[in-house]
Structures are given as C-alpha cells and as structure tokens.
Residue, then its C-alpha position, 0 to 999 in steps of 0.5 A: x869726406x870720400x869723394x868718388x872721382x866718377x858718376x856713380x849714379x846708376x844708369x837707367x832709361x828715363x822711362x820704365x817703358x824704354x826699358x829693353x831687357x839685356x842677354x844676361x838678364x834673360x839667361x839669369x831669368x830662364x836658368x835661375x830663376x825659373x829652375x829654382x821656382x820649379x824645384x822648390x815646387x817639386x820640393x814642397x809638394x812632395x813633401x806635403x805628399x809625404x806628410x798626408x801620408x805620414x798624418x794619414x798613417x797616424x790616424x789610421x794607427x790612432x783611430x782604427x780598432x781591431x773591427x776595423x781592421x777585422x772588417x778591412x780584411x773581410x772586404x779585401x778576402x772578398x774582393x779577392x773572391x769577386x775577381x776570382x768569381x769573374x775570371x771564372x766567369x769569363x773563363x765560362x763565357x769563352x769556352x762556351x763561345x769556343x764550343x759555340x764555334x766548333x759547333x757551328x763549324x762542324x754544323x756547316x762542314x756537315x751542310x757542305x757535305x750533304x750538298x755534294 
C-alpha cells in the first residue's frame, strides 16, 4: 500500500549497555521531570496536610461535648497561671541574686575601707 521511500526503523545501539544518554535527554530529565515530581509531591502533601486538619476539625466539632471544651478552657486558664507563676518566680530569683550582688559589693567596699 504506502510505501515510505526511507528506513524508518528506529536507530538504537545493539546493546542496551552502549546506550550513552544525549544532552536533551538530560535537560528534559533535570527540568522536567524532576521539577514535576517535586511539585506533584509539595502538592500531594499539602493537601493531605489540609485534609488532617479539616478531618481533625470535624472530629473535634462531632465528638467533643461542652466538658470537653469546659475542661480545655481550665487547662489553658492554668497553663496560663503556671507561666505567670514562673516569671514571677524568675523575677524573684533575680532581684535576689541583684540584692545578693550589692550586698557583696558594699560588703567588700566596707573591708577595703576598713583596710586603709
């Protein structure tokens, strides 16, 4: 029927270990290929991302009762309270460790003194 005037066999090496890899397969390979599997993976991830928190939402909105969120509220108020409590307390520690300070340095003021 047709009847191509040309070999149109495809040229390949005889061997699958001759084969040495051409410039353009490398470009299609390092801005193709690659880009696109790193794309379709921050893709994918975040929508699963996403979707935990939507599930996570609607399990939280489904499951929980008023305690629930009455006993989540008391344990943030006194998580609030314990961060309070502990810069107050660091507060405390350093004005002590400054009055221990002074203490000292008027302490040895007074020996230099007394040694003159």
């Amino acid at each position: 029927m047709l009847q191509y005037p040309h070999d149109s066999s495809m040229v390949s090496p005889s061997c699958c270990l001759e084969y040495r890899p051409t410039g353009v397969f490398w470009l299609i390979l390092f801005f193709v290929v690659f880009p696109a599997i790193y794309l379709s993976g921050k893709v994918i991830g975040t929508f699963l991302i996403v979707l935990l928190r939507v599930l996570r939402g609607l399990c939280k909105l489904l499951l929980w009762d008023d305690e629930d969120y009455e006993e989540e509220a008391e344990e943030l108020r006194l998580e609030r309270q314990r961060k309070l409590l502990e810069k107050e307390e660091a507060r405390r520690m350093r004005r002590a460790e400054r009055a221990k300070k002074r203490a000292d340095d008027a302490a040895r003021q007074l020996a230099e003194k007394n040694e003159q």
